[in-house]
PAVEX-919127 format. One record per residue (C-alpha): x, y, z; residue number from 1; residue in one letter. Coordinates in nm, 3 decimals, always signed. Each point is the difference from the previous one (the first is absolute). Layout:
N
@xx = X	yy = Y	zz = Z	resi = NUM	resn = A
...
This chain:
36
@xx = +0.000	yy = +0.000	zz = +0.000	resi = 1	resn = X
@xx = +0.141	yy = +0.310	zz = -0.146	resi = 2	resn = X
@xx = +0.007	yy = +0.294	zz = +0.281	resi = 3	resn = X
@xx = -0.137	yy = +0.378	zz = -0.137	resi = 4	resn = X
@xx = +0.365	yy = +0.113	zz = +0.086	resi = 5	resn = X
@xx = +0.194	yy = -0.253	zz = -0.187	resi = 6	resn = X
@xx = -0.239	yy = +0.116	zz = -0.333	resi = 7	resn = X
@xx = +0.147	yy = +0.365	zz = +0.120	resi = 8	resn = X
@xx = +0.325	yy = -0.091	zz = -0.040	resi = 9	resn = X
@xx = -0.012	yy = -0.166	zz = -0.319	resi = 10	resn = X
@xx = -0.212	yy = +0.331	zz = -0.085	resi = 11	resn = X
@xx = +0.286	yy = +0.217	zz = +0.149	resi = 12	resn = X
@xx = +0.270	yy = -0.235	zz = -0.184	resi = 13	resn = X
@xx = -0.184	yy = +0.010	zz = -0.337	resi = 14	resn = X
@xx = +0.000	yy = +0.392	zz = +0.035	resi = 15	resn = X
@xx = +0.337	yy = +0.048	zz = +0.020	resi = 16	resn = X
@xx = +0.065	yy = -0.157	zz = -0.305	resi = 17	resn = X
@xx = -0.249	yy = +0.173	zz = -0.214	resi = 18	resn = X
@xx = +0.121	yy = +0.329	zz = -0.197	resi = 19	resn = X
@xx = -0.169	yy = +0.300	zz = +0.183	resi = 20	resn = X
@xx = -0.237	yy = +0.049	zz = -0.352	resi = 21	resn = X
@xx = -0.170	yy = -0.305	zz = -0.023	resi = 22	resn = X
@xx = -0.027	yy = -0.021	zz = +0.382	resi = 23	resn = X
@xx = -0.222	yy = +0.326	zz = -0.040	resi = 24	resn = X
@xx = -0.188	yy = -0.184	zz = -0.289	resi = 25	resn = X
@xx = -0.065	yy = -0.309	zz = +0.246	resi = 26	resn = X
@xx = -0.086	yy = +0.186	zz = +0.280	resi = 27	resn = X
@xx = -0.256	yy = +0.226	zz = -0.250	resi = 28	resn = X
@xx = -0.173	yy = -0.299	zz = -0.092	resi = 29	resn = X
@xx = -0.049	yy = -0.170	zz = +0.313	resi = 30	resn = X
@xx = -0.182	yy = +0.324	zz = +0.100	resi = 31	resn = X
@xx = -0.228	yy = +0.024	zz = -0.334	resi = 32	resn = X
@xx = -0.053	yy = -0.353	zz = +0.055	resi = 33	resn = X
@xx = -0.083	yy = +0.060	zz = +0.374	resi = 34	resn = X
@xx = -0.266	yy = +0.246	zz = -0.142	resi = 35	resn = X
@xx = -0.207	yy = -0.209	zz = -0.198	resi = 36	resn = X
């Protein structure tokens, strides 16, 4: 059973290796998606 924080860290780990552009990108999507 996978524990909220460990998903944070992968979260966290995936972040840092994203260029800072399409991290913006992601991070407007998950909000327009959030919208619907």
């Amino acid at each position: 059973m996978d524990s909220p924080n460990q998903e944070m860290h992968e979260s966290i780990e995936l972040d840092s290796k994203w260029p800072e552009g399409q991290k913006k990108i992601f991070l407007a999507a998950i909000e327009i998606f959030a919208q619907k």
